[in-house]
N, C-alpha and C positions, 0 to 999 in steps of 0.2 A: 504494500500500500504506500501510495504517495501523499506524504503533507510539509507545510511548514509554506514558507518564503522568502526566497534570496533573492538580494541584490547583486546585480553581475552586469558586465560593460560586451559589448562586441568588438571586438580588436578591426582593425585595418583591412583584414583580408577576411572579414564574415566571420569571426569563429566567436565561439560562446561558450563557457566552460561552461557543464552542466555539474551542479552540485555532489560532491563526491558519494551524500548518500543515496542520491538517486540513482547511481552508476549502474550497480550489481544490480537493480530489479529491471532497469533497460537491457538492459544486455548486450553481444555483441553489434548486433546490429537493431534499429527500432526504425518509426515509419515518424516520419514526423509532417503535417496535411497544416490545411488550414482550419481554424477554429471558430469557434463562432463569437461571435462581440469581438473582433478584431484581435484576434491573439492568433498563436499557433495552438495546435493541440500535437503534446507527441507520447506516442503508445510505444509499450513494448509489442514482440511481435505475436503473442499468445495475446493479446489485451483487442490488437489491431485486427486479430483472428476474429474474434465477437464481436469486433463492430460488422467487419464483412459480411457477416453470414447475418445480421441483423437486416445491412443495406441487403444486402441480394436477397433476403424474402419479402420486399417490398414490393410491392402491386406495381409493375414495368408499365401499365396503361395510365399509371396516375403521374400528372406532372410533377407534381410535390415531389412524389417517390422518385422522379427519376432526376428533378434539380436539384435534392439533398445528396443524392448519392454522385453526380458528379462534383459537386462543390470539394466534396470528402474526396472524393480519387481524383479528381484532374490535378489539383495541389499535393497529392503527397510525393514523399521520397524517400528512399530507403535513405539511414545514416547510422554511421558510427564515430564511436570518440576516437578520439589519438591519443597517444600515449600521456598525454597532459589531463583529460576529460576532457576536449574542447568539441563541440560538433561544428562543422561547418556548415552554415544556414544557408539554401538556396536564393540569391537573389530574390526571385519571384515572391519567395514565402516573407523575405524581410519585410518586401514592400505592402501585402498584404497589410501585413500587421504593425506596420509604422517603425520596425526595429531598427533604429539609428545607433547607438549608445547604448545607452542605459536601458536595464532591462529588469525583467521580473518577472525569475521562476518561480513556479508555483505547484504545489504537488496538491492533487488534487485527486484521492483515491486511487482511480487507476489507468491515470493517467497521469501528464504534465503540462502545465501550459506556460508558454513564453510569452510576455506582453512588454511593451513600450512600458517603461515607468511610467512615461505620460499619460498613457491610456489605461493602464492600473489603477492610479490615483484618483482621474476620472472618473471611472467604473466603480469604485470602492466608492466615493463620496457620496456619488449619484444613489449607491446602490443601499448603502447604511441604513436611511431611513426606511428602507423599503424591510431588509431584511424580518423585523418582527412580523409584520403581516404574511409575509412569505413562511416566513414558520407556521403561523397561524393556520394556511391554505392546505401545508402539507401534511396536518393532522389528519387528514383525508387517507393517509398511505402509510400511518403506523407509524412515524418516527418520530420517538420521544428523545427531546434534547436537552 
């Protein structure tokens, strides 16, 4: 399981250390796509398995089903760290998700997601007051917090 949040920079040439404890449960190589609210989202490859086979039993007649699932597959890419922890992030996905500099990993069960500091902080602020009510909504589905 992934949690917590680190601060971390993108160097010159794309790379972004991913935090040492999230290493060992990514593994050697993971799928790193686009995310939704403007982040990245990056799975191990048993994590990235169950979304697949979630996307592929999606009704292929329904627009929705088939623009969620290219959203998710046209942006991913297999990746691995380097002998530092550093992944190197594709172009395409930085710009997706605004990733200049400064950055912010996020573990997030089972998964990870990278965002823009700027767009973290954004998202967190906006999102704060919301949060009680959102608790409130999801007593519907047994999660006691």
């Amino acid at each position: 399981m992934f949690m917590g949040e680190h601060q971390h920079s993108i160097d010159d040439k794309g790379r972004l250390i991913i935090p040492s404890k999230f290493r060992e449960s990514l593994g050697d190589t993971f799928i790193v796509t686009r995310g939704l609210d403007n982040c990245l989202f990056v799975y191990p490859r048993n994590e990235w398995s169950v979304l697949e086979q979630k996307l592929k039993a999606l009704p292929l007649m329904k627009s929705d089903a088939r623009a969620i699932t290219r959203f998710f597959f046209s942006g991913a890419t297999e990746c691995e760290l380097d002998k530092q922890g550093r992944v190197n992030l594709p172009k395409h996905l930085c710009e997706y998700a605004k990733l200049d500099k400064e950055c912010v990993v996020l573990g997030v069960s089972s998964r990870v997601e990278i965002w823009s500091k700027e767009t973290w902080a954004g998202y967190y602020e906006q999102s704060e007051e919301a949060f009680n009510e959102i608790a409130e909504k999801l007593v519907d589905f047994d999660i006691n917090f």
